[in-house]
C-alpha positions in Angstrom: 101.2 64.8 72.3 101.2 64.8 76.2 102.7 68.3 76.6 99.6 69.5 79.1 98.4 66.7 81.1 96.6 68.6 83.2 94.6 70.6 80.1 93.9 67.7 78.2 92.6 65.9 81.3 90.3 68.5 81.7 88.7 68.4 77.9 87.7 65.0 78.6 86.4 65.3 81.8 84.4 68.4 79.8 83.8 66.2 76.9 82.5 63.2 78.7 79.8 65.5 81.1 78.9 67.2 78.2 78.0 63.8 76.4 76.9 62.6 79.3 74.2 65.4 80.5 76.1 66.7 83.4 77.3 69.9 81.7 75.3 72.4 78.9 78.0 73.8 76.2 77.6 77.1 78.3 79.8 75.5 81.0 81.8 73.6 79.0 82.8 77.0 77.4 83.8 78.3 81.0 85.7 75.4 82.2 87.9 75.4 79.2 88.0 79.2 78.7 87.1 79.0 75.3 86.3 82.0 73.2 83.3 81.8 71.7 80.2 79.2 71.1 81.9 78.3 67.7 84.8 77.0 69.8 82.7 75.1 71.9 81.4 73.5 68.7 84.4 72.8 67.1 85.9 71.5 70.5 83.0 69.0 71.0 82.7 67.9 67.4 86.2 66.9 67.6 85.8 64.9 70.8 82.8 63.4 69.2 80.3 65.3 71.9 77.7 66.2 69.0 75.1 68.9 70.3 72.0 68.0 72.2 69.5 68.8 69.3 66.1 67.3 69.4 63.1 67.3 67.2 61.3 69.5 69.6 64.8 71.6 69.3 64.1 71.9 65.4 60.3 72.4 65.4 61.0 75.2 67.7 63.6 76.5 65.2 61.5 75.9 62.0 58.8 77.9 64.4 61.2 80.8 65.2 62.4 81.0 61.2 58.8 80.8 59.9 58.0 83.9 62.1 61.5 85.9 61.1 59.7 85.3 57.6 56.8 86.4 58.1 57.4 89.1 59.6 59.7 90.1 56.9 56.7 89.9 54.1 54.7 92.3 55.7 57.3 94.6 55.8 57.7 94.6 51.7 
């Protein structure tokens, strides 16, 4: 259970500042060295960081989809 100190340390410390505002998934994907944004996902979902998502953050997404979709009709 406490075979790296010194890593596990450093996923809370990236865990908490993520949670906390300090650091964006981008960084928190640098400090640990992870492989991809899906690891960062996974990582924080199981440290209970959920992703900054905010209404604005989904309007903006609706927005982008709508357009994608649009886009795509007049091509038919």
């Amino acid at each position: 259970k406490w075979h790296n100190l010194p890593q596990r340390s450093l996923e809370i410390m990236a865990a908490q500042a993520y949670k906390s505002g300090i650091l964006t998934a981008g960084e928190v994907r640098r400090m640990l060295n992870l492989p991809s944004r899906l690891a960062v996902d996974e990582f924080l979902k199981r440290e209970g960081a959920y992703l900054h998502y905010t209404e604005a953050d989904l309007e903006h997404d609706l927005q982008a989809v709508a357009k994608v979709i649009q886009t795509n009709d007049h091509c038919l």
